[in-house]
Every structure is written in structure tokens, then in C-alpha cells.
The first five atom37 places (N, CA, C, CB, O) and aatype in JSON, in Angstrom:
{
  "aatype": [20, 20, 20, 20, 20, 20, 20, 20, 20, 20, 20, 20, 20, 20, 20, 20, 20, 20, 20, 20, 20, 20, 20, 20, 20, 20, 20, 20, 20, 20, 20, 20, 20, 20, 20, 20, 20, 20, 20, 20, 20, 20, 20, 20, 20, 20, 20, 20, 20, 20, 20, 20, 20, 20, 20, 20, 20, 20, 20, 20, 20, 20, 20, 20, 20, 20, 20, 20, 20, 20, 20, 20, 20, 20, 20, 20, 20, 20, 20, 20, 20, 20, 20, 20, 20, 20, 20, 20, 20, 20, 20, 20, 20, 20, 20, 20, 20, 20, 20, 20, 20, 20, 20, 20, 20, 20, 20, 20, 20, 20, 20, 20, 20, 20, 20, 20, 20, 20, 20, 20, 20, 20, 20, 20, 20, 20, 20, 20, 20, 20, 20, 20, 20],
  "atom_mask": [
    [1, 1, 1, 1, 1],
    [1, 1, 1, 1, 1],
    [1, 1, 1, 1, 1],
    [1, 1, 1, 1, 1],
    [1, 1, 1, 1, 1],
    [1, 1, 1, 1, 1],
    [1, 1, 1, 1, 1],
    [1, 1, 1, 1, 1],
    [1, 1, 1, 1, 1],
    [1, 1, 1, 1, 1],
    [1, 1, 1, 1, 1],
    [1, 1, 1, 1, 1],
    [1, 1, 1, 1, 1],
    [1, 1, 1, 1, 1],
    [1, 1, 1, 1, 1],
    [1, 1, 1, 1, 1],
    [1, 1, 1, 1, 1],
    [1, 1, 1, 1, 1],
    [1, 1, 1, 1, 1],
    [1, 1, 1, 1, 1],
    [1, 1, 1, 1, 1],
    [1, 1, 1, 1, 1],
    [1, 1, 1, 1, 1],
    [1, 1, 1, 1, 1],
    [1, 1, 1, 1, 1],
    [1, 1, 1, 1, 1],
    [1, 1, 1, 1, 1],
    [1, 1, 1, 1, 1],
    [1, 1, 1, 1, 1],
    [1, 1, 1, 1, 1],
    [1, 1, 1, 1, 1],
    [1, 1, 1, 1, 1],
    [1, 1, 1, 1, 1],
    [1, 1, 1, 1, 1],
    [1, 1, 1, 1, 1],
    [1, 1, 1, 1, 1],
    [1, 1, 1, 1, 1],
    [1, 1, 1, 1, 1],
    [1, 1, 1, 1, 1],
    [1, 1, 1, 1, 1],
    [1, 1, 1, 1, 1],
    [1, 1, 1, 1, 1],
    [1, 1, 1, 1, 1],
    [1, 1, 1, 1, 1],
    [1, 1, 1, 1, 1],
    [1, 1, 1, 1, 1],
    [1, 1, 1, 1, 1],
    [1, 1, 1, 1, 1],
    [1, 1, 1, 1, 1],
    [1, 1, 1, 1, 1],
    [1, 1, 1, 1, 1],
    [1, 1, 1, 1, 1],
    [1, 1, 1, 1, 1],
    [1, 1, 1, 1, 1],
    [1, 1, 1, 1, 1],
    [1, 1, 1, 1, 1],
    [1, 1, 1, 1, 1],
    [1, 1, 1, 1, 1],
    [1, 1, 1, 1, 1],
    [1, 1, 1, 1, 1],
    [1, 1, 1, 1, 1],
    [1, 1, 1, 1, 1],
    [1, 1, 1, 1, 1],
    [1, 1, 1, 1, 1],
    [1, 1, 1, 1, 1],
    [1, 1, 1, 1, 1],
    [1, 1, 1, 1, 1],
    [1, 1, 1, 1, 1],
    [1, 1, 1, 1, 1],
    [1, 1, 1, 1, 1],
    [1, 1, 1, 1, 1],
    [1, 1, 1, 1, 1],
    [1, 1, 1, 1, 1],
    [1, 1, 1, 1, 1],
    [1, 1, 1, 1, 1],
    [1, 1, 1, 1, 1],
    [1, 1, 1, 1, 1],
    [1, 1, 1, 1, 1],
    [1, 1, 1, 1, 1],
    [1, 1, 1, 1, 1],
    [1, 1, 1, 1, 1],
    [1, 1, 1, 1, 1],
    [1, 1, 1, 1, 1],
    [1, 1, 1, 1, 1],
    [1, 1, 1, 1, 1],
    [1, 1, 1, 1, 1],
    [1, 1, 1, 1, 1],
    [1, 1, 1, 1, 1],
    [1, 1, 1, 1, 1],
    [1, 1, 1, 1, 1],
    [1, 1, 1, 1, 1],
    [1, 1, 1, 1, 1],
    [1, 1, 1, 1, 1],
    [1, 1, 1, 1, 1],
    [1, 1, 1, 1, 1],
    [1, 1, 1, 1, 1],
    [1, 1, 1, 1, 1],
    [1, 1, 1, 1, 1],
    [1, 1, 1, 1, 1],
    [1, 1, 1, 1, 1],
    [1, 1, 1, 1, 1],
    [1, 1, 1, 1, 1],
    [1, 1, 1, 1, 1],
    [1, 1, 1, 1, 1],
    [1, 1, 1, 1, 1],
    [1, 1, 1, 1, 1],
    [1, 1, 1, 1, 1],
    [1, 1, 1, 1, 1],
    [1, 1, 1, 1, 1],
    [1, 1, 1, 1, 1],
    [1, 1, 1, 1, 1],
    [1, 1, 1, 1, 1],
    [1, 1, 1, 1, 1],
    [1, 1, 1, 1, 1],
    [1, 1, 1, 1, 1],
    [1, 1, 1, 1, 1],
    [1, 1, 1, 1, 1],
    [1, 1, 1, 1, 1],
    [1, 1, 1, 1, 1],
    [1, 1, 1, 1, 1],
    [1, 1, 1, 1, 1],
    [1, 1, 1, 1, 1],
    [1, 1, 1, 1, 1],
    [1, 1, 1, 1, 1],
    [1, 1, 1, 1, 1],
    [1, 1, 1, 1, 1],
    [1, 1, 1, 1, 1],
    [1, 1, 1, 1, 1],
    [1, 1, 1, 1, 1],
    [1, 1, 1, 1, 1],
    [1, 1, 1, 1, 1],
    [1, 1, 1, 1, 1],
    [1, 1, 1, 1, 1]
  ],
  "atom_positions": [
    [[119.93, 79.45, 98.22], [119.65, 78.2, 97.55], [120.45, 77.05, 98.17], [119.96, 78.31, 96.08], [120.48, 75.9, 97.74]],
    [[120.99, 77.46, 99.09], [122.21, 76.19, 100.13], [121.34, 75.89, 101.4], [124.12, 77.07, 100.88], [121.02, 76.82, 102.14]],
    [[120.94, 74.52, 101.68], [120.54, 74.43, 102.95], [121.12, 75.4, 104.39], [120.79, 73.1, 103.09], [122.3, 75.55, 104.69]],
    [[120.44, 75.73, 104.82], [120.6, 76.54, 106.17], [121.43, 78.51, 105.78], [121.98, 75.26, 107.35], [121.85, 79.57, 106.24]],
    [[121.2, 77.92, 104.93], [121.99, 79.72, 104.15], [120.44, 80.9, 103.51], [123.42, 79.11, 101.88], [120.2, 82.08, 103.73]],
    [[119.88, 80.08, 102.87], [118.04, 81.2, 102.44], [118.01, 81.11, 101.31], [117.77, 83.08, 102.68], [118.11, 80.01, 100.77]],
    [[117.86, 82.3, 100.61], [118.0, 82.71, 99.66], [117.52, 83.56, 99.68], [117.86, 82.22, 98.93], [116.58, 83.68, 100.47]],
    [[118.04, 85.06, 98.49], [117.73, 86.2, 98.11], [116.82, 86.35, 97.61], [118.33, 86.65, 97.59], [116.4, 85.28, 97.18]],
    [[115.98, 87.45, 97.3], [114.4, 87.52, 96.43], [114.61, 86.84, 95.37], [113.79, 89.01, 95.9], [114.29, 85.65, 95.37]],
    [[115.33, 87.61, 93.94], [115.2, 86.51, 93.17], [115.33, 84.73, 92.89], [115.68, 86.93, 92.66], [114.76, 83.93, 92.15]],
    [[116.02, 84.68, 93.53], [116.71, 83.27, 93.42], [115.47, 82.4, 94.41], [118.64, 83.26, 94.18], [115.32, 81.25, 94.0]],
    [[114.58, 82.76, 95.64], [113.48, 82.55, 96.02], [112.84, 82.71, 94.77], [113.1, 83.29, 97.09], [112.98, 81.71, 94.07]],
    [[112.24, 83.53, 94.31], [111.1, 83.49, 92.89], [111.73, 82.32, 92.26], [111.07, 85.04, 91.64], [110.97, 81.35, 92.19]],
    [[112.57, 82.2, 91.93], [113.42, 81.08, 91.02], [112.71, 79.94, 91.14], [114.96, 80.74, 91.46], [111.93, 79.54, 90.28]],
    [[112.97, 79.29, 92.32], [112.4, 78.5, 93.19], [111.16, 77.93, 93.29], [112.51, 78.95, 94.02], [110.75, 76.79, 93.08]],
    [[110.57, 79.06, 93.71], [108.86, 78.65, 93.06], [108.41, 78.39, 92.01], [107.98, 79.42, 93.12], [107.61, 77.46, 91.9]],
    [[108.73, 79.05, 91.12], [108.63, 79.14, 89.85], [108.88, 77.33, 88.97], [109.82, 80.41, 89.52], [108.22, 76.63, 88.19]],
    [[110.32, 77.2, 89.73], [110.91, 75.49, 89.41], [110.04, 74.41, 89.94], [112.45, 75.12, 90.17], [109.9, 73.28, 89.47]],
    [[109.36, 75.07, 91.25], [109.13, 74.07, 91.96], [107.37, 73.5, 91.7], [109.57, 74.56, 93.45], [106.99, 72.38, 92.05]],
    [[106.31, 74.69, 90.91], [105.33, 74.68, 90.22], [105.58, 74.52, 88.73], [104.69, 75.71, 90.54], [104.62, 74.73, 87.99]],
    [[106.94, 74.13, 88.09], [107.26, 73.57, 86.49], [107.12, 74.75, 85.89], [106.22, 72.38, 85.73], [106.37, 74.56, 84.94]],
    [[107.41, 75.7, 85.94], [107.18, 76.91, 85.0], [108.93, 77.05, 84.59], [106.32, 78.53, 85.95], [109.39, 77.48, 83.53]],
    [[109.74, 76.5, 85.88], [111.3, 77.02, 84.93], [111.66, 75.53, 85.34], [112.68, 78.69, 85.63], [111.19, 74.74, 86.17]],
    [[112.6, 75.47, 84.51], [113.43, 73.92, 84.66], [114.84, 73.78, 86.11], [114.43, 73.69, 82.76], [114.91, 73.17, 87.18]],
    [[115.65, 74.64, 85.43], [116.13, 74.88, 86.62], [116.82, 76.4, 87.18], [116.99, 73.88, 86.67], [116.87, 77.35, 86.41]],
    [[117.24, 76.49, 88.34], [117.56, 77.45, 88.45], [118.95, 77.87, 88.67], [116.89, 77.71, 89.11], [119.6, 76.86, 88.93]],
    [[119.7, 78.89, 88.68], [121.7, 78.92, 88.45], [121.31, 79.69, 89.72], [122.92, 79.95, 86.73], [120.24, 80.26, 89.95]],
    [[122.65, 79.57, 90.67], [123.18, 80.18, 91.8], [124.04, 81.12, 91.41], [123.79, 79.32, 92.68], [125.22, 80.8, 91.53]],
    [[123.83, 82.22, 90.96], [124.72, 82.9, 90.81], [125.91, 83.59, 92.35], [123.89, 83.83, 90.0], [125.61, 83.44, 93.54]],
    [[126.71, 84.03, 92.05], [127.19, 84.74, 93.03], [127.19, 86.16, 93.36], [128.15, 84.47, 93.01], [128.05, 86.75, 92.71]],
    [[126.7, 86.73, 93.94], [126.37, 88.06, 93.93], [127.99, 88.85, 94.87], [124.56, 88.22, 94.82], [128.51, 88.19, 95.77]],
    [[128.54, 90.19, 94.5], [129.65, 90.5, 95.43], [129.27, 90.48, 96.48], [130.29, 91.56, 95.35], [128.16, 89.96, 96.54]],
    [[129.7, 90.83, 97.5], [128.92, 91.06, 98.94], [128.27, 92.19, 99.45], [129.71, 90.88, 99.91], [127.44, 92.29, 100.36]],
    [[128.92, 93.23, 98.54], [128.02, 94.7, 98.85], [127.26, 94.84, 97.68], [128.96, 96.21, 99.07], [127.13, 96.01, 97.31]],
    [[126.49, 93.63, 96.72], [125.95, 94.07, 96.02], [124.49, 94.78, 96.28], [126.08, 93.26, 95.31], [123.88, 95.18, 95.29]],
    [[123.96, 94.94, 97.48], [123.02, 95.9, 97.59], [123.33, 97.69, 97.21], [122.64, 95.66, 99.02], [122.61, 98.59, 96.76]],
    [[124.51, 97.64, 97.57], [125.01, 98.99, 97.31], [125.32, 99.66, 95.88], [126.14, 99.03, 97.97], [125.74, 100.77, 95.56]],
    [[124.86, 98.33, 95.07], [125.29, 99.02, 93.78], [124.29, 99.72, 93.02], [125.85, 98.08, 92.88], [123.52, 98.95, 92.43]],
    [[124.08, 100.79, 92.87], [123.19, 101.7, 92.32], [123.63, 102.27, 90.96], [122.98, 102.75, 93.28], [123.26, 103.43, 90.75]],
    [[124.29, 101.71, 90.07], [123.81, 101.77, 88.99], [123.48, 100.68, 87.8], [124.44, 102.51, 88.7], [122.84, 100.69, 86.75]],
    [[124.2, 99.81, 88.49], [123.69, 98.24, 87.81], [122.78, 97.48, 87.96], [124.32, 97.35, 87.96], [122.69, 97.29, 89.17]],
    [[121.76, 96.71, 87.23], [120.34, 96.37, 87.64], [120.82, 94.84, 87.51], [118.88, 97.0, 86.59], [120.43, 94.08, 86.63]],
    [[122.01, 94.41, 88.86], [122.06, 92.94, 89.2], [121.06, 92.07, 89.86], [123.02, 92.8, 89.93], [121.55, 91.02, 90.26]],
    [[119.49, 92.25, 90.12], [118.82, 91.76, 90.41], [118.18, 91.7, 89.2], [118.43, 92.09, 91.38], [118.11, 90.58, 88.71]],
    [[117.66, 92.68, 88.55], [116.77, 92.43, 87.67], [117.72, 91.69, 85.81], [115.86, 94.16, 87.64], [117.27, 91.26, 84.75]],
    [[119.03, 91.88, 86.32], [119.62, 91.05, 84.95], [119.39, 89.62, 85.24], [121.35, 91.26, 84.62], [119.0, 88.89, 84.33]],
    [[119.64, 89.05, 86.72], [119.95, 87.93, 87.07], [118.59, 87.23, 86.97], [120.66, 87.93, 88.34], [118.65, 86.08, 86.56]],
    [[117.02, 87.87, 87.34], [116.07, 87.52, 87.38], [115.86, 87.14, 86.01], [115.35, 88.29, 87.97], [115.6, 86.02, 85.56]],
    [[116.05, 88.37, 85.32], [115.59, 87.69, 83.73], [116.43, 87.15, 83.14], [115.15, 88.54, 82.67], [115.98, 86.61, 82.14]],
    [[117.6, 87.01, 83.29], [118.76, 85.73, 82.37], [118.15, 84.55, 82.88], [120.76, 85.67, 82.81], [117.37, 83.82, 82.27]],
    [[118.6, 84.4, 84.13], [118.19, 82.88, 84.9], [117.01, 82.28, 84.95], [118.37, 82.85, 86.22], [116.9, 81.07, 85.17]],
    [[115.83, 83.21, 84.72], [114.25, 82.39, 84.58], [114.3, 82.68, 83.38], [112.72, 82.88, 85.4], [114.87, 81.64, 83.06]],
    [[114.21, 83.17, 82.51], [113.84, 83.26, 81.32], [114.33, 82.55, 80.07], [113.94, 84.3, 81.18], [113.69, 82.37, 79.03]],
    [[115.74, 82.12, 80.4], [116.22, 81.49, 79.67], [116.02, 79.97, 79.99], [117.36, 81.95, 79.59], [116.4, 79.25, 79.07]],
    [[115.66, 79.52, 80.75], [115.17, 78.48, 81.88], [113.81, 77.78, 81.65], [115.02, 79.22, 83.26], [113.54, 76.62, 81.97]],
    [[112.9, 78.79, 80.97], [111.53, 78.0, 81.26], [111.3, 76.94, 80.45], [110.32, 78.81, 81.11], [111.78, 76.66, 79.35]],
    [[110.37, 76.28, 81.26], [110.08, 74.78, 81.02], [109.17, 75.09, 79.12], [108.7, 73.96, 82.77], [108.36, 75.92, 78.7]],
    [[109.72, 74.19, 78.67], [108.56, 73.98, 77.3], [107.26, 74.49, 77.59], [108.22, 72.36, 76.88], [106.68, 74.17, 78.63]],
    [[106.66, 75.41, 76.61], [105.23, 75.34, 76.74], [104.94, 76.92, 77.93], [104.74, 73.48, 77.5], [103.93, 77.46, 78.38]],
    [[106.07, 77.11, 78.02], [105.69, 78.88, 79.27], [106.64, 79.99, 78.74], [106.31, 78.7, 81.51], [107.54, 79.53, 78.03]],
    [[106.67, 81.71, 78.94], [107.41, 82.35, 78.36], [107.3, 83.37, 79.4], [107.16, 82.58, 76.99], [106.26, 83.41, 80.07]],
    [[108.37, 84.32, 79.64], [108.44, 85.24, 80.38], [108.08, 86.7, 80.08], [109.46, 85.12, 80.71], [109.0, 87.49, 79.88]],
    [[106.91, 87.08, 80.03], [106.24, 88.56, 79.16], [107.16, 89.78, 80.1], [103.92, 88.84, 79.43], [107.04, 89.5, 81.29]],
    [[107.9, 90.84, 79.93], [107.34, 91.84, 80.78], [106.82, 92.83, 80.51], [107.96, 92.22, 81.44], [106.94, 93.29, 79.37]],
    [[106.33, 93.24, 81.16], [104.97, 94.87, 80.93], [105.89, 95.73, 80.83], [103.69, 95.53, 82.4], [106.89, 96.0, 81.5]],
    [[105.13, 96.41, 79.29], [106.24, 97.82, 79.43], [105.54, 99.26, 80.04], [106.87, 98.29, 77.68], [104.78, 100.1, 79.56]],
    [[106.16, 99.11, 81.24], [105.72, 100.49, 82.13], [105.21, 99.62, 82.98], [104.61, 101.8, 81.54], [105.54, 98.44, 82.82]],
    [[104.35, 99.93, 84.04], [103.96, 98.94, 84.71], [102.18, 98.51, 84.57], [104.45, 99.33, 86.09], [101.44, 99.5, 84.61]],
    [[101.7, 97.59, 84.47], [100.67, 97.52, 84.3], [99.48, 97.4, 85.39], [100.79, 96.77, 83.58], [99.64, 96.73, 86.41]],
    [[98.45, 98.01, 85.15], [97.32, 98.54, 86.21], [96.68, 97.1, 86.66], [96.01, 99.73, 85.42], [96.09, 96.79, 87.69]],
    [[96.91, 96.54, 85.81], [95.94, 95.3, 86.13], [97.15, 93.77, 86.86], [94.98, 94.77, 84.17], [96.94, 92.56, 86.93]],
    [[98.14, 94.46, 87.19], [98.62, 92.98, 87.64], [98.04, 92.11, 88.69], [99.89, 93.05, 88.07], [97.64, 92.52, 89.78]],
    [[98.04, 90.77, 88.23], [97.63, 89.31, 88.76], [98.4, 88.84, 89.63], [97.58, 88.28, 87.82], [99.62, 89.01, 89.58]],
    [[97.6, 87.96, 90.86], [98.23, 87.23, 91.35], [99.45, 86.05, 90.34], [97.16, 86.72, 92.1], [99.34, 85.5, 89.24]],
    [[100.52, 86.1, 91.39], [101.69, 85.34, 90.09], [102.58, 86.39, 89.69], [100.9, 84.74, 88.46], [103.78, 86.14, 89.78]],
    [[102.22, 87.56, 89.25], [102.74, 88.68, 88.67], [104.1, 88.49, 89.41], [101.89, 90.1, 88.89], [103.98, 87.98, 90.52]],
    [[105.74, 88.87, 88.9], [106.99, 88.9, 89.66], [107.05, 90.68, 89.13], [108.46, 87.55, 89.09], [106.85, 91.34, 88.12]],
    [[107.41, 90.86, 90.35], [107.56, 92.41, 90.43], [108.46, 93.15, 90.78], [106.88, 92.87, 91.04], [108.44, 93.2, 92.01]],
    [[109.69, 94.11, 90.18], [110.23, 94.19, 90.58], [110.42, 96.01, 91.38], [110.83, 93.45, 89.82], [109.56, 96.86, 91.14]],
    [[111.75, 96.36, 92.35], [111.17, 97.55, 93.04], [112.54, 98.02, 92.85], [110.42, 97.5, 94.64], [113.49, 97.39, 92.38]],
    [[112.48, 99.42, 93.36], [113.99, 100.25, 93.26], [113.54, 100.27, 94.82], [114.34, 102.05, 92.13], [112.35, 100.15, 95.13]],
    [[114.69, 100.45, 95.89], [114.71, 100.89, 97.25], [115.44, 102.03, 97.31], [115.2, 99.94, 98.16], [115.66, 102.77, 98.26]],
    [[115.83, 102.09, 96.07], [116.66, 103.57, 96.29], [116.36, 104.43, 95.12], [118.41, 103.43, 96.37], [117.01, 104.52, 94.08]],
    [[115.23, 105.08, 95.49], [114.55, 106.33, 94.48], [115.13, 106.96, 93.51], [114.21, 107.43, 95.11], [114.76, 107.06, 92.34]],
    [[116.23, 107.45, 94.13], [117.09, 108.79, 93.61], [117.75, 107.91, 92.06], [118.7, 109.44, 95.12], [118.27, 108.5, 91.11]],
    [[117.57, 106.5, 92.14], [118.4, 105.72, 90.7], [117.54, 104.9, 90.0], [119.71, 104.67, 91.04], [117.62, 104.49, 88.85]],
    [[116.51, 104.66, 91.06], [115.55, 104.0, 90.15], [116.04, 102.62, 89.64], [115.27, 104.9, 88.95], [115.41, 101.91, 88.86]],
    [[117.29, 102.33, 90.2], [117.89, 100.69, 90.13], [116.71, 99.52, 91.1], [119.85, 100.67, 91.09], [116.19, 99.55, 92.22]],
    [[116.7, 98.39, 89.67], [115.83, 97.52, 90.68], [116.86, 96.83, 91.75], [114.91, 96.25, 89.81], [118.07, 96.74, 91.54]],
    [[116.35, 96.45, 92.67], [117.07, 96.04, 93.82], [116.37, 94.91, 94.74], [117.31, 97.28, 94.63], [117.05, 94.38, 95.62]],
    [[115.43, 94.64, 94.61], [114.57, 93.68, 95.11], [113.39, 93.21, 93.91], [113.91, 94.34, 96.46], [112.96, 93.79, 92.91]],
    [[113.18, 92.16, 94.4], [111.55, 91.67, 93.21], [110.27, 90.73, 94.72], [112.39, 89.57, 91.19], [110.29, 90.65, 95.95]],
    [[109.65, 90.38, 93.95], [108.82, 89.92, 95.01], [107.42, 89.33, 93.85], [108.43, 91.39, 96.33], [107.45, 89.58, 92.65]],
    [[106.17, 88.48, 94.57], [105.45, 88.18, 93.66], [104.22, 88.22, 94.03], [105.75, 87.17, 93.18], [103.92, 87.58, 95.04]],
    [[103.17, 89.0, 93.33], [102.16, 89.22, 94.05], [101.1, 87.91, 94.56], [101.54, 90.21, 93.28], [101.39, 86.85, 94.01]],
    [[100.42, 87.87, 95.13], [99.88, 87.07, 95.93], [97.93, 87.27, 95.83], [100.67, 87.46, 97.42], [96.99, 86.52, 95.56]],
    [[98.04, 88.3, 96.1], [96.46, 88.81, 96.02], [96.45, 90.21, 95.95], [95.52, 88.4, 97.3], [96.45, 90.87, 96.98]],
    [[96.44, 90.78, 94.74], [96.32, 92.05, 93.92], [95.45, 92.99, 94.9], [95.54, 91.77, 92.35], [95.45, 92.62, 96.07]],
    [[95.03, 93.65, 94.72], [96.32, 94.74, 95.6], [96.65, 94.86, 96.86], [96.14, 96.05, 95.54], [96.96, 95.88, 97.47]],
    [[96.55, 93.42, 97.33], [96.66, 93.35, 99.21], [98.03, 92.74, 99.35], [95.31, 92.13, 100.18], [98.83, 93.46, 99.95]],
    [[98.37, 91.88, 99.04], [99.36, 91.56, 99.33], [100.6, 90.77, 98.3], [98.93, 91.0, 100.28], [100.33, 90.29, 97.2]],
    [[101.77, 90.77, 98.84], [103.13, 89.83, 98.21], [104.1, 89.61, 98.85], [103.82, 90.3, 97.15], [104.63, 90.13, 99.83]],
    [[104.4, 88.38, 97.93], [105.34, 87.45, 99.34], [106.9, 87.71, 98.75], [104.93, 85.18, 99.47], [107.05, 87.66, 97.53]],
    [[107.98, 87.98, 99.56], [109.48, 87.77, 99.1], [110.18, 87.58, 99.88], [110.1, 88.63, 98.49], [109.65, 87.3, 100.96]],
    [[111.33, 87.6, 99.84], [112.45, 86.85, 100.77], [113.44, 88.26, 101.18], [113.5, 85.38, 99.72], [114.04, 88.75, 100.23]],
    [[113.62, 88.85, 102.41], [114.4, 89.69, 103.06], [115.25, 88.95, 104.11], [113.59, 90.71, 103.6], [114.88, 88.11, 104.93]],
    [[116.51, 89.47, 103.91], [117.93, 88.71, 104.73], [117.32, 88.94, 106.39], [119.91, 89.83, 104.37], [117.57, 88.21, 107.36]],
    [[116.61, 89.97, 106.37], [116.07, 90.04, 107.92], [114.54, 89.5, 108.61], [116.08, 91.54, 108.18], [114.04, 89.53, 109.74]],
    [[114.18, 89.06, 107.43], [112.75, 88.42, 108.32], [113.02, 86.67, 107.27], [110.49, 89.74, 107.84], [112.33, 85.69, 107.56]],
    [[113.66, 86.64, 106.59], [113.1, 85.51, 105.29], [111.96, 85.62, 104.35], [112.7, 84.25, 105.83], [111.76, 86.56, 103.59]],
    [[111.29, 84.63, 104.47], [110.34, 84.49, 103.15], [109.35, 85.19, 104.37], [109.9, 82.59, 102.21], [108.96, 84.8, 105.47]],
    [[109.13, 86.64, 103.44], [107.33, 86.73, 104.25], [106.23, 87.59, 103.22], [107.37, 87.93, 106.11], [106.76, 88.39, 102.44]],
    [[104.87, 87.47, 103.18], [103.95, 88.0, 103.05], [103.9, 89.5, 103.82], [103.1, 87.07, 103.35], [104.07, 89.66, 105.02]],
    [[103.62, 90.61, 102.79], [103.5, 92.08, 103.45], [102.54, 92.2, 102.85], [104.51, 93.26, 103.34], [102.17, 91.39, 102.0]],
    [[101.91, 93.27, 103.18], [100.42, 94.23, 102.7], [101.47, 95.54, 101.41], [99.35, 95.47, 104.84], [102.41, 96.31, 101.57]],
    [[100.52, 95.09, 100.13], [101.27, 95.55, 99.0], [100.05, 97.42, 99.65], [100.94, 94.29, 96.86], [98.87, 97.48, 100.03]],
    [[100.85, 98.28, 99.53], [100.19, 99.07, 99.75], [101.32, 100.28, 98.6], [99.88, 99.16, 101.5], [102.29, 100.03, 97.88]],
    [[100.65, 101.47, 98.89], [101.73, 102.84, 98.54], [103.44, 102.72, 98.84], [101.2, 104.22, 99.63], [104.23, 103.14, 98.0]],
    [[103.82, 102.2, 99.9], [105.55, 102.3, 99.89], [105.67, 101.2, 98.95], [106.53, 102.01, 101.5], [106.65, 101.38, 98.23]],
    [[105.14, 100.28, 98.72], [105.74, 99.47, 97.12], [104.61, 99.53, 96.16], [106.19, 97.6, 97.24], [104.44, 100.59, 96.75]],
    [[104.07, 99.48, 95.66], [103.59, 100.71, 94.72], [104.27, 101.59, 93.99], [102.99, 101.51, 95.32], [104.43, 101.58, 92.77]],
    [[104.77, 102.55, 94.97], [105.46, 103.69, 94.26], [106.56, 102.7, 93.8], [105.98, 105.15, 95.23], [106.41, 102.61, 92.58]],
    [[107.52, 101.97, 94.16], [108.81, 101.7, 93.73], [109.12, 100.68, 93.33], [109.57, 101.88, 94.43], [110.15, 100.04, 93.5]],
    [[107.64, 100.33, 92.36], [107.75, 99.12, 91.23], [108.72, 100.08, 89.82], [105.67, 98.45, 90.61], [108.65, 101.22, 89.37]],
    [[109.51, 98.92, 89.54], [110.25, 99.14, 88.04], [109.93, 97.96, 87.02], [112.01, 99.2, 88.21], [110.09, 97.95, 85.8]],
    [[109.48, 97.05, 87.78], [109.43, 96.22, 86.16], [108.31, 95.46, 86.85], [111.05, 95.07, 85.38], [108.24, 95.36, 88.07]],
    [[107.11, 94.75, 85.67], [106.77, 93.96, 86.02], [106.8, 92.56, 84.57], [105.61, 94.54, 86.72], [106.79, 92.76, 83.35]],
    [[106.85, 91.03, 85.42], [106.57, 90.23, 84.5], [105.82, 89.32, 84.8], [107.43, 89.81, 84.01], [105.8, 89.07, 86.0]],
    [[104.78, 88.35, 83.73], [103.78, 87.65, 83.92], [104.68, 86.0, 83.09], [102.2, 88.54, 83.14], [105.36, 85.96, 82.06]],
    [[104.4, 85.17, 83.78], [104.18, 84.23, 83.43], [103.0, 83.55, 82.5], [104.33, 83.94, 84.3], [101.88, 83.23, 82.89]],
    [[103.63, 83.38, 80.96], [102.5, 83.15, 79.83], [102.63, 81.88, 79.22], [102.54, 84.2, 78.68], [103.77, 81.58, 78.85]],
    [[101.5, 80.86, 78.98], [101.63, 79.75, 78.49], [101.26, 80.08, 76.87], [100.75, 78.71, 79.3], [100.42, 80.87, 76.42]],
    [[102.33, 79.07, 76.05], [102.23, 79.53, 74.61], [101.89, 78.7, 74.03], [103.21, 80.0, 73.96], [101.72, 78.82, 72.82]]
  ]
}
């Protein structure tokens, strides 16, 4: 969220999200530095839902699906475990065009579009929809 620095998946979703009026604003949190390594705390997916959810603009609400749902929409924020064996979310991302593709932010390519196929698929843990009330 610092010029010339990126940003991480969530805090990217953040972003969009602010930047189409669905959240007002967004917090920079600080993450440790090996927080990829932490496998039993779900610091992506607390930070995703404290910081947007508590955030949204008048008039929008943050649903999430319990279990994951068959029918997710473009928009859908999704989140994944990369590490099976804990089933900790660790990345999120947002779908784009059901079931082809979604876009997120990786420290090694940046913001990109992938083909949503079986390797993420299997290692969705949460999903949430953006709902107007």
C-alpha cells in the first residue's frame, strides 16, 4: 500500500474494493516478516475480514459462505490454504470469470490474472460475496 513497495493479496483486495466504493478505507497493517510461515494463525484471513468488513461503505455488507459455495460469482474474494497439511488461509484472491479465472497479488509476479483451475480449487477455505443491503 506504499508507493514503489506493492502490496500483499489482501490489502490489494482492500484496494479495489475502496477504489469501486464498496469499503471506505483501508488499514496497513503490519504483518511480521516470516508471516508466511505461520501455520497456525489465520493472519490473512483475520486481517481480510477485520479491515474490509468493518470498513464498508453505507449501504454494502460482507456475507461469507459457509463451506464453500458451488456457485461463486465474479467479485467473489476467495480465500486458499498453500499449506494443506493446516488448512491455514494464507493467500485470498478474487474471482474474475467463474470458473476460468482470478486475479491477486504475489511478491513474485505482482498483481496477475491465473486460470482458476484444480490446484486452487482444491485449496479454497473461505469464500465472501460482497452484498448490497
Amino acid at each position: 500500500m506504499k508507493k514503489g513497495r506493492g502490496a500483499d493479496c489482501s490489502l490489494f483486495l482492500g484496494a479495489v474494493l475502496q477504489e469501486v466504493g464498496i469499503v471506505q478505507t483501508v488499514e496497513c497493517p503490519n504483518y511480521p516478516p516470516d508471516w508466511f510461515y505461520h501455520t497456525k494463525f489465520e493472519l490473512i484471513r483475520t486481517c481480510f475480514s477485520a479491515n474490509i468488513a468493518s470498513n464498508m461503505s453505507p449501504g454494502f455488507s460482507l456475507v461469507e459462505s459457509v463451506g464453500v459455495p458451488s456457485d461463486l460469482m465474479r467479485g467473489d474474494v476467495v480465500g486458499f490454504s498453500m499449506v494443506k497439511a493446516t488448512g491455514v488461509t494464507n493467500h485470498v484472491g478474487m474471482l474474475l470469470d467463474p470458473p476460468d479465472s482470478f486475479v491477486h497479488s504475489v511478491q513474485s509476479r505482482g498483481v496477475s490474472v491465473m486460470h482458476w483451475g484444480d490446484y486452487w480449487s482444491e485449496r479454497v477455505t473461505f469464500a465472501y460475496r460482497v452484498m448490497e443491503v
